[in-house]
N, C-alpha and C positions, 0 to 999 in steps of 0.2 A: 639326515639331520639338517636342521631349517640354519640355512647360513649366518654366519657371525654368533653358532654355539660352539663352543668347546668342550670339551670330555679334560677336569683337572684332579680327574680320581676316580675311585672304585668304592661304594659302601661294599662291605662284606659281611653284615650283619645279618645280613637276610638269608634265608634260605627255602627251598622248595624241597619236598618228599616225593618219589616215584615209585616205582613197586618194589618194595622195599629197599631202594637209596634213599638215602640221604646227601643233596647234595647243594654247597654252597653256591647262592645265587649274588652275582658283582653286578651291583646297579650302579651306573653310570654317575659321578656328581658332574651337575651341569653349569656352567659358566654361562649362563643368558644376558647378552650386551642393554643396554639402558633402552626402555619402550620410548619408543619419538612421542614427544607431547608431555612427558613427567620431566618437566626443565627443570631444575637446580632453585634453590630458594631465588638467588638474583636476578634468574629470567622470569620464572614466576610474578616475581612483585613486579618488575615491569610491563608484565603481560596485565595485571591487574591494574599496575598506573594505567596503561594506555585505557582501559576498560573506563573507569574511570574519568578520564577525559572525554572520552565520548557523551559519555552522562553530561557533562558539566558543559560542554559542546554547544549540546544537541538543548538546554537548558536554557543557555547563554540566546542564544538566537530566538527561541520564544519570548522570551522578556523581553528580548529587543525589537520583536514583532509585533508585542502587541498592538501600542499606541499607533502605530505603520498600518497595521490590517485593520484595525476595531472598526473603521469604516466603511471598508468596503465589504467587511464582513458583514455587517449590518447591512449595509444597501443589499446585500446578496440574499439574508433573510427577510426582507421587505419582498425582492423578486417572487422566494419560494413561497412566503406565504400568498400573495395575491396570485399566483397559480394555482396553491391548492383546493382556497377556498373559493375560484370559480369552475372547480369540475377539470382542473388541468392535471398534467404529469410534468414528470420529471426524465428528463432521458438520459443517460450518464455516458462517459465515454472516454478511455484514454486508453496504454498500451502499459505493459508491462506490471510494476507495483502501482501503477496507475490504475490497471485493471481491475488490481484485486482491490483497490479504493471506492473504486465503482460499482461492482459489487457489494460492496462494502457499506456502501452509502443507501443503497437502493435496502441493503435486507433491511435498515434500520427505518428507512424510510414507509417501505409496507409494514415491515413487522411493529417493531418498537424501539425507542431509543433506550430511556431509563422511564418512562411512564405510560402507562394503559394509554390509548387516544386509541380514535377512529384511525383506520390504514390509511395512509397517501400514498398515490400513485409514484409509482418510479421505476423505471425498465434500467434496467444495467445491459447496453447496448454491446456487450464483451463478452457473454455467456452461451451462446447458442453456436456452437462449433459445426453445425453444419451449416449455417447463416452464412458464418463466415469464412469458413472451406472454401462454397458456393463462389461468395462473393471474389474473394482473393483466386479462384481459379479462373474464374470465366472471365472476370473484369482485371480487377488490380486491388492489389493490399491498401492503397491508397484510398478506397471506395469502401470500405471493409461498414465502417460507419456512417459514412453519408446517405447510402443507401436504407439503411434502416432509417433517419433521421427522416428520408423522403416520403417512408411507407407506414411512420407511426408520427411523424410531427404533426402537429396543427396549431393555428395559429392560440395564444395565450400561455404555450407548453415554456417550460425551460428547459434549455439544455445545459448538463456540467459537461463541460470538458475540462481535462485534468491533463495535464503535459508541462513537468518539470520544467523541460528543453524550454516551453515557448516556443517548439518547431515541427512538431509533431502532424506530416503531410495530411495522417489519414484523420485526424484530429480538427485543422486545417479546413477541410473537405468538409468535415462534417459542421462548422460551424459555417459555412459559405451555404451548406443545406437550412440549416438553422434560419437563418435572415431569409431564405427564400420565402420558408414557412410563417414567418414573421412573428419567430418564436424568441425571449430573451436568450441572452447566452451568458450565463455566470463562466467565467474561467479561472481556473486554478492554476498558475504557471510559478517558476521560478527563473532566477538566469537573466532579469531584465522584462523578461518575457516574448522576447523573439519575435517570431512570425504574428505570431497570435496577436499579440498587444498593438497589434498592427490593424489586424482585421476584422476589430471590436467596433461596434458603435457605443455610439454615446450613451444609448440606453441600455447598456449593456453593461454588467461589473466582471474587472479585474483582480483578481485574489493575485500581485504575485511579493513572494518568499520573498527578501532580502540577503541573496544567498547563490552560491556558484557550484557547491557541492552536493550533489544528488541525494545521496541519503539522508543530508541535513533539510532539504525539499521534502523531501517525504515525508519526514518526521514531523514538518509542521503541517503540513496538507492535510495529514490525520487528524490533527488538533481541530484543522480552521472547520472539515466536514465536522464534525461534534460538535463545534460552534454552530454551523447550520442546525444540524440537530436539533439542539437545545433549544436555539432559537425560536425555531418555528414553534416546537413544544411549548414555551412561554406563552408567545403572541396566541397560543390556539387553548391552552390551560389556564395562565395565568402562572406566576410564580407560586413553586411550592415553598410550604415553611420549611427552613432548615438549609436550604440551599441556595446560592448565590445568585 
């Protein structure tokens, strides 16, 4: 019996036939202790406030981003589009939900945002697991993307890098590859922006959050790439009716 049941009775209502018995079958009534996770109405509704607050949060910090980013977001779709429209790429790069941003950005990037266009280039430099096996066995994790940066950058390309921290070594690396290639470097950071905001040139845009807590980083960093997005979409469409 799976611990914390009890046996606090017998039904005897039941009964089974055998060759010719008749005989009463006692099924067990079961006492089964409360499932973890069905909390009481009070824990509930707090569980739902905190939900809640996150919304309101995560909400709070975009409005208060906007007027803060609108620039350097925009400088950032100035970068992408004059990469596109001279035969350039895009090469993307971070660690973690950074990754999956990176990829992220690159499907919308070849595939589509919200409108038909011609494809743009974009490598999501976080994808290819034996690339990066390779690279992190032989070399160092540190190297993971600079190396691709080395073997696919050319001079007019941008690179994104994405790194909450601002501190992100192999991140870092790959933007020091960047400049060698005398590629722009848009960066997406939070936290002040750390290392990175450090190792930017001038002709170069900083995207960073106003913000210390990571998931609230990331929640805008989704926003600002869909701002690139959309961006380029305009500058390359024209605005559609109906939409902002």
């Amino acid at each position: 019996m799976p611990p914390g049941v009890k046996v606090i009775g017998y039904d005897h209502t039941s009964s089974v036939r055998g060759k010719g018995n008749h005989k009463c079958k006692r099924s067990p009534l079961l006492c089964i202790p409360p499932v973890p996770g069905l909390a009481p109405y009070k824990e509930r509704r707090m569980l739902e406030q905190r939900i809640e607050q996150q919304f309101i949060d995560s909400a709070d910090l975009k409005y208060q981003s906007a007027q803060v980013l609108s620039k350097p977001i925009a400088s950032a779709i100035q970068a992408l589009l004059a990469c596109v429209t001279s035969g350039g790429k895009v090469l993307v790069c971070g660690n973690g939900g950074s990754a999956a941003d990176s990829q992220h950005f690159a499907a919308e990037f070849v595939g589509r945002f919200e409108r038909e266009r011609p494809e743009l280039g974009a490598i999501a430099l976080t994808t290819d697991s034996s690339i990066l096996t390779a690279i992190g066995n032989d070399y160092d994790f540190s190297q993971i993307f600079a190396k691709q940066v080395r073997a696919l950058g050319q001079g007019g390309d941008v690179l994104l890098a994405i790194s909450t921290s601002g501190g992100s070594v192999n991140v870092l690396k790959a933007i020091e590859c960047a400049h060698q290639r005398e590629m722009t470097v848009v960066a997406l950071t939070g936290k002040g922006g750390g290392k990175i905001a450090q190792a930017l040139r001038e002709t170069d845009v900083h995207i960073c959050v106003p913000h210390e807590r990571t998931a609230r980083i990331q929640e805008v960093h989704l926003l600002i790439l869909h701002c690139l997005c959309d961006g380029v979409d305009t500058q390359l469409l024209g605005d559609q009716e109906g939409q902002p």
